[in-house]
Structure formats: C-alpha cells, structure tokens
C-alpha positions in Angstrom: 46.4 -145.4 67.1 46.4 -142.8 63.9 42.7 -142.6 64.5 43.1 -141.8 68.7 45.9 -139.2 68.5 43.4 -137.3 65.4 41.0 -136.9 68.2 43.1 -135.7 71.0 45.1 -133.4 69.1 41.7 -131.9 67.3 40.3 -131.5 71.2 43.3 -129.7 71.9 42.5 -127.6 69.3 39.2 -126.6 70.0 40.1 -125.9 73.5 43.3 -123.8 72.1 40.5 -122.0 69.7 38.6 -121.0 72.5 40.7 -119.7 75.3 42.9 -117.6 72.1 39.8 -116.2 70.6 37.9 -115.3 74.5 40.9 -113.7 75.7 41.6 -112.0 72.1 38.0 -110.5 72.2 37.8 -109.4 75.9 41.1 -107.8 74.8 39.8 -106.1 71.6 36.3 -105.1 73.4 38.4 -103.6 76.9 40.0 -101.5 74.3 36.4 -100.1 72.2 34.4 -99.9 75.1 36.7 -98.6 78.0 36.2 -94.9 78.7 39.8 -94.7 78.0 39.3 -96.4 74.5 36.8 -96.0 72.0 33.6 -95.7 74.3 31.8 -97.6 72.3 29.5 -98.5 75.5 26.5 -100.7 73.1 27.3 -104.5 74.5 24.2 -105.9 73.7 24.1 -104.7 70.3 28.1 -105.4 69.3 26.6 -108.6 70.6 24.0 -108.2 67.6 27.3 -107.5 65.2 28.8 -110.3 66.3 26.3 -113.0 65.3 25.7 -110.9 62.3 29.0 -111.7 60.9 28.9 -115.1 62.2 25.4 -115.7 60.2 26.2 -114.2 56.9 29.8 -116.6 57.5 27.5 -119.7 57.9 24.8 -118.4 54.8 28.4 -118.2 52.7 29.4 -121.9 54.1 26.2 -123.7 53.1 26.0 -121.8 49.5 29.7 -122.5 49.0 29.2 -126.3 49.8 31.7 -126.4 52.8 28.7 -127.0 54.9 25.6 -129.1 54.6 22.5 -127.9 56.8 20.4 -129.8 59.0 17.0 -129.4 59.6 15.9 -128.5 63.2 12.5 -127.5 64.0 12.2 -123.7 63.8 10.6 -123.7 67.4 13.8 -125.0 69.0 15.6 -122.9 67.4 13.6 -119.6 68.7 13.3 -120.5 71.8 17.2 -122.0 72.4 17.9 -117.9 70.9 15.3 -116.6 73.3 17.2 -118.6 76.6 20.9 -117.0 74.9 19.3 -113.4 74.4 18.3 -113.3 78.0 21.8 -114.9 78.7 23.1 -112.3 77.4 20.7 -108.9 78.5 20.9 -110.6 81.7 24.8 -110.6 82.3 24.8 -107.0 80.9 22.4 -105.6 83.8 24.1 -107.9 86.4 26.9 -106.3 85.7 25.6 -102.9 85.7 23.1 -103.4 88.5 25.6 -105.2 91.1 29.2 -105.0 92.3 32.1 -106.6 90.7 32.1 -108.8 93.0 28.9 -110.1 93.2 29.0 -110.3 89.5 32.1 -112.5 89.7 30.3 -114.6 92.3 27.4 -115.3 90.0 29.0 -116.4 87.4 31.2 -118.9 89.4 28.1 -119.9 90.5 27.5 -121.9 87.1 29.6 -124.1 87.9 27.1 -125.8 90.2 23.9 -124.7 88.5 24.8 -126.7 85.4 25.9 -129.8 87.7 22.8 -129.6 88.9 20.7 -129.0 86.1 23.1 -132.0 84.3 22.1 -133.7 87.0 18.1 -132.9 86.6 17.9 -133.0 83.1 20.4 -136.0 81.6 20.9 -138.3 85.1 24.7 -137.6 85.2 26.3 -138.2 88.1 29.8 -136.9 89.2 32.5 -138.9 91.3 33.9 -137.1 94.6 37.4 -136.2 92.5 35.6 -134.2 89.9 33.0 -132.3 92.6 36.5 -131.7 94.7 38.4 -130.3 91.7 35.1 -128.3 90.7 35.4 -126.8 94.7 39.0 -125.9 94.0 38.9 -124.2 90.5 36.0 -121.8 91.5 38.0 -120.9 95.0 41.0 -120.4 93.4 39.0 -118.1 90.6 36.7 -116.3 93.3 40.4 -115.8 95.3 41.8 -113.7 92.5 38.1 -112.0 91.2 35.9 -111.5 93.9 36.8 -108.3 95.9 33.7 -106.2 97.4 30.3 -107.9 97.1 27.2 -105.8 97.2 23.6 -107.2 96.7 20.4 -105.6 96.2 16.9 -107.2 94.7 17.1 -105.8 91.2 20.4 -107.2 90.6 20.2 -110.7 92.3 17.0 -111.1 89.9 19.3 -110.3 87.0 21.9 -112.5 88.3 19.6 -115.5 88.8 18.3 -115.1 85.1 21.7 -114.5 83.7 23.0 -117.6 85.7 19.8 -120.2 85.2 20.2 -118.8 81.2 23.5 -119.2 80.7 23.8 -122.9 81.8 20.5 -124.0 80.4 21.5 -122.2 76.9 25.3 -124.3 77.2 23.3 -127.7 78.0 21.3 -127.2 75.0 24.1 -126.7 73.0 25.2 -130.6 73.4 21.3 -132.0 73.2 20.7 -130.2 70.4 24.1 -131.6 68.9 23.4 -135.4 69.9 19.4 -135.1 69.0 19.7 -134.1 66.1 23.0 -135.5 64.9 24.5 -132.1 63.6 27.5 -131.0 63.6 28.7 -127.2 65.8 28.7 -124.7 63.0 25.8 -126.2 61.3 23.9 -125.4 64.7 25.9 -122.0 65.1 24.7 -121.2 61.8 20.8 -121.4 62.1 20.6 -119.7 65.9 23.1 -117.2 64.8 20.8 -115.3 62.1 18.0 -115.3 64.9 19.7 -113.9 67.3 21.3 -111.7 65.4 18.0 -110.4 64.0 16.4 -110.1 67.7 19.8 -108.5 69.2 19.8 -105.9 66.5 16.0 -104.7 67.0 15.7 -104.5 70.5 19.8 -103.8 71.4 20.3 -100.6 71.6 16.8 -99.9 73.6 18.4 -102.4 76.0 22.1 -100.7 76.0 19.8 -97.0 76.6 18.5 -98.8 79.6 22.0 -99.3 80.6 23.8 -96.6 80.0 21.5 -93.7 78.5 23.4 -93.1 75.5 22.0 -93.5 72.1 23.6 -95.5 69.5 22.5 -93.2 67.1 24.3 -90.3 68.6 27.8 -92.4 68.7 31.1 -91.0 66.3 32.0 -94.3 64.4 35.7 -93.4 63.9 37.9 -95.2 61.9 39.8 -96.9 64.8 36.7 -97.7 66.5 35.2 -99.4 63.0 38.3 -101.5 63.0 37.7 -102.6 66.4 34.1 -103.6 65.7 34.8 -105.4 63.1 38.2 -107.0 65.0 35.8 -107.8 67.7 33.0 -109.7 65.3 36.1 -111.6 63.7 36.9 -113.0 67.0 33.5 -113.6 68.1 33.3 -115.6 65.1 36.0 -118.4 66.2 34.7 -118.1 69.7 31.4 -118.7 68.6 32.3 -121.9 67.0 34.6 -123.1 69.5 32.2 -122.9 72.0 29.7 -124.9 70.3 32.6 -127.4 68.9 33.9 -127.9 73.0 30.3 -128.3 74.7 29.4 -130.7 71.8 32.3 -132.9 72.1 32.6 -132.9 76.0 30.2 -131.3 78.1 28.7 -128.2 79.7 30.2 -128.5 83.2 34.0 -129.3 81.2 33.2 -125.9 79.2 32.8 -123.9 82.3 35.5 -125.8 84.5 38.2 -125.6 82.0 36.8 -122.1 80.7 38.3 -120.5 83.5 41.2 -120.5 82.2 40.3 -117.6 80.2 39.9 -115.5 83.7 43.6 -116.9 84.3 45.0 -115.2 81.4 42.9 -112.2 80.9 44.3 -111.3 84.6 47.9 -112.3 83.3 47.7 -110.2 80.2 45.7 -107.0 81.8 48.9 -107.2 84.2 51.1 -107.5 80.4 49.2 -105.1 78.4 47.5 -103.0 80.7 49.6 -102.0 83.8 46.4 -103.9 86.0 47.6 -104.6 89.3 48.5 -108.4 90.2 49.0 -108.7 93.8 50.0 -111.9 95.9 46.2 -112.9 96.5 46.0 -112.9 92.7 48.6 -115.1 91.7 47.8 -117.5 94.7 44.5 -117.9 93.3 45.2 -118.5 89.8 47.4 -121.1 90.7 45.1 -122.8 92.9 42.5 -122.2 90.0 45.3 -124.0 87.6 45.7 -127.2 90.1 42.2 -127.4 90.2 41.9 -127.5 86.6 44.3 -130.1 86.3 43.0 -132.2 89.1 39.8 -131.9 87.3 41.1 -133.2 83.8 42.5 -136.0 85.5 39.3 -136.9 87.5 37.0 -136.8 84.3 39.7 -138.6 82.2 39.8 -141.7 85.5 35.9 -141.2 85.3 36.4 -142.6 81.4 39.1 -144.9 82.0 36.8 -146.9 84.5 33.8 -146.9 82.2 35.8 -148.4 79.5 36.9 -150.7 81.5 33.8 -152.0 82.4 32.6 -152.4 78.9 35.4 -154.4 78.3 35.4 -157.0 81.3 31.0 -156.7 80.7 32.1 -157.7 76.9 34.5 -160.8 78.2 31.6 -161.9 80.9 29.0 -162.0 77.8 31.4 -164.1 75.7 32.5 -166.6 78.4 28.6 -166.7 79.1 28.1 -167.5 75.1 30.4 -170.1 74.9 29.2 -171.9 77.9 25.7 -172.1 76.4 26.9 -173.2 73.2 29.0 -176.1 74.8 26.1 -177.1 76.8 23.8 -176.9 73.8 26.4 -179.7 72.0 26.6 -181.8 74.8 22.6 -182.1 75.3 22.5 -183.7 71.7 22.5 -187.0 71.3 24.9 -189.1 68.9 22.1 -189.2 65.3 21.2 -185.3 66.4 25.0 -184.2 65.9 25.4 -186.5 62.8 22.2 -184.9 61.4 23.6 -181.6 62.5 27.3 -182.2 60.4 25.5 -183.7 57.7 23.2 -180.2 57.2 26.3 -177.9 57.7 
C-alpha cells in the first residue's frame, strides 16, 4: 500500500512539475520577448540557451555521481535531436507564417496525429471513452483559442512538419525510455548537449529568417539577462518533466492532460496581464477541464480492466494446473505412488 501511494503521489508530481514550470516559462518568455517587454525576439536560439543550461546540469549530475549514464547509440541520439530541432524551427515559422488561429488548430491537431501514429507504430488501441474525452478536451481548447484561421501553402507545410515532428519526437521519448531501460534525465541529458550545440549554430540564421533582426545587434540589459537566465531555469524542470511524464504514461496522456497548461496561461494572462476573458473563453476551458477529467477516468477504467484480466487469466491457469496434477495422481497405479513416496 506504502509502495502504491509512492507512485501516485510521485505522478502527481511530475504532472504538478510540468504544468508549474510551462506556465512559469510562457510567463517569463511573454515578458522578454513581447514588444512591450524586453524584445528579445531570438526563440529558436533562447531555445539553444535553454538546453545549454539543461546540458551542462546533466554533465554536473553524472560527474557529481547523482546520475549514472547510459549508453545509447550516438545515431539515435542525432537523429531523435534532428526530429525535436525541426519540432521546434517548425512551430516558430507556423507561427509566424500563419494566423493564430490556424496555429492553435495545428497544434490541437496532435492530439490525433500521435493516436494515430501510437496506433501505427506500437499497436495501441483506444476504447470509445478515451477517443470521446480526446474529442471533448481539444473542442473545449479550440472554443477558447481558435479565433480567425487563415491558411496559405508555406505555412500549412510548416504546420504539417511542426505537427508530424512534434508527436513523433514525444513517442520517442517513451521507446527510447523502455528500449533502453534508462531513466528521463539520463536521456534529457545526452539529446540535450546536441541540440544545444545544433540550436546555437544555426539559431539565430533561423530567428533572421523570422524576424530580420540580428542577434548580434541586440542590447543585453540587465533585466533582460535575468530573464534569460529565469527562462533557461524553467526550461530546465520543464525539460525534465516532460521526459519524466511521457516516460511513465504516454504521449497521447502528455498532450491530453498538457492542455491544461493553455487552461491556465488564459487564466493568468487574464490575472497578470489585463488579457481579455470573455464568456466563449471560460465555457471552453471548462469543457476542456471535463474533458480532461472524463479522460483520466477513461484511461484509469482502461487499467482497471486489464488488471483484472490478468488476475481471473492467473486464477484460470492455476485451476487448470491443479486439475492436471490431480489427474496425473489418479492415472498412477497403487506400486507407482508407493515408489513415488518412497523417492520423495
């Protein structure tokens, strides 16, 4: 019982770890990048901090002792940092080539995409509950996102790499875990100093492409240091707790239940930043909330029945054992059993 309410609590935990430290750095990065801010307008390379700081914490770990690392081919590894990269170019120029709303579209549009590719990949299948709550959670978030939606060819190409990306690079996550038996950070630590390497070199020609300013030509005040470096703490635990949810419970969970993070971004731009948060908003976040829920129950029924068939499969194999054996005795004969309690 000591051992069960360990796990659940620790799950809690990871989930708590990620939703606090998302909503802390959308938060801290609103306030460097926004016009009104620091205008620090460089996401793919503060993206390049960020792992950065999360490699040289994972070099510290593993010198320290507090971490043991685990070998994974180097080819995996480049490759799984080549599918995040483009993740990550690839949301940056959705953004920038298409509307808000069709931005908020595509990314809702995960949700399926790494059903599907679950589906493809690792034969899962999902009950009716959990595809209904799936159907309700990105309603309720498209409700309170999705405003005007404009499409063009450019942009839909970024969107479709950004998506396709995004879940295969969240599915990998958990394979590599289970393949390779090692643990979140462990993994976190060896893509991180890739990625941090290939996001630093190529950047800031992709943030030019962007924006057409030139890192080299931005002020690095004081407040906007402390941001930077506020923002690559966060991205730190965020980091990790992404890697620590999608290992112990699964892509499509991460993005389900990872809306909640749109939930209270909304709720705190409202708090700290006068956003507006009109009827149509509220009614979709709390449709996005009951979906959520609905969903947490479905996947937790889903596990409930499966251990329930082990069990009665278990009691079938034993009733099935002990009728062998009592036909075994009965076939011998009278000397056969004396012969067989003499020998034992």
């Amino acid at each position: 019982m000591e051992m069960e309410k360990k796990v659940v609590v620790s799950d809690a935990g990871a989930w708590a770890m990620n939703v606090v430290s998302s909503v802390g750095l959308i938060m801290a990065n609103k306030q460097l990048m926004s016009a009104g801010g620091y205008g620090f307008s460089f996401a793919t390379t503060l993206t390049g901090f960020h792992f950065t700081l999360t490699g040289i914490i994972g070099y510290l770990s593993n010198a320290s002792g507090l971490s043991v690392p685990k070998h994974v081919p180097f080819w995996e590894l480049l490759w799984f940092s080549i599918v995040a990269n483009l993740s990550i170019t690839g949301m940056n120029l959705s953004l920038m080539l298409n509307s808000v709303g069709f931005y908020q579209i595509s990314k809702l549009s995960m949700i399926p995409v790494v059903c599907v590719m679950e589906w493809l990949l690792h034969s899962k299948h999902y009950s009716s509950r959990v595809i209904m709550s799936v159907i309700v959670v990105a309603f309720g978030v498209g409700v309170c996102t999705v405003t005007d939606v404009d499409i063009n060819a450019k942009g839909f190409l970024c969107a479709c790499v950004a998506v396709f990306c995004t879940s295969l690079q969240q599915i990998t996550i958990g394979s590599f875990q289970k393949k390779y038996n090692i643990g979140s950070f462990e993994l976190l630590t060896q893509t991180a100093p890739i990625q941090a390497v290939s996001l630093l070199l190529f950047g800031p020609f992709a943030d030019y492409y962007l924006n057409g300013k030139s890192l080299l030509k931005y002020h690095f005040s004081t407040g906007a240091t402390l941001f930077i470096l506020l923002s690559c703490s966060l991205s730190v635990f965020c980091n990790m707790s992404q890697y620590l949810c999608i290992g112990r419970f699964s892509a499509t969970s991460f993005q389900v239940l990872g809306h909640m993070k749109t939930v209270c971004v909304l709720t705190l731009g409202w708090i700290l930043f006068d956003s507006a948060l009109t009827v149509k908003k509220v009614l979709g976040m709390l449709l996005a909330v009951v979906g959520m829920i609905v969903y947490s129950w479905a996947v937790e029924h889903e596990k409930q029945a499966k251990l329930a068939s082990h069990v009665k499969g278990d009691c079938a194999l034993d009733k099935e054992d002990v009728s062998l054996l009592k036909d075994k005795v009965n076939s011998l004969s009278e000397p056969d059993l004396e012969l067989a309690q003499t020998k034992s």
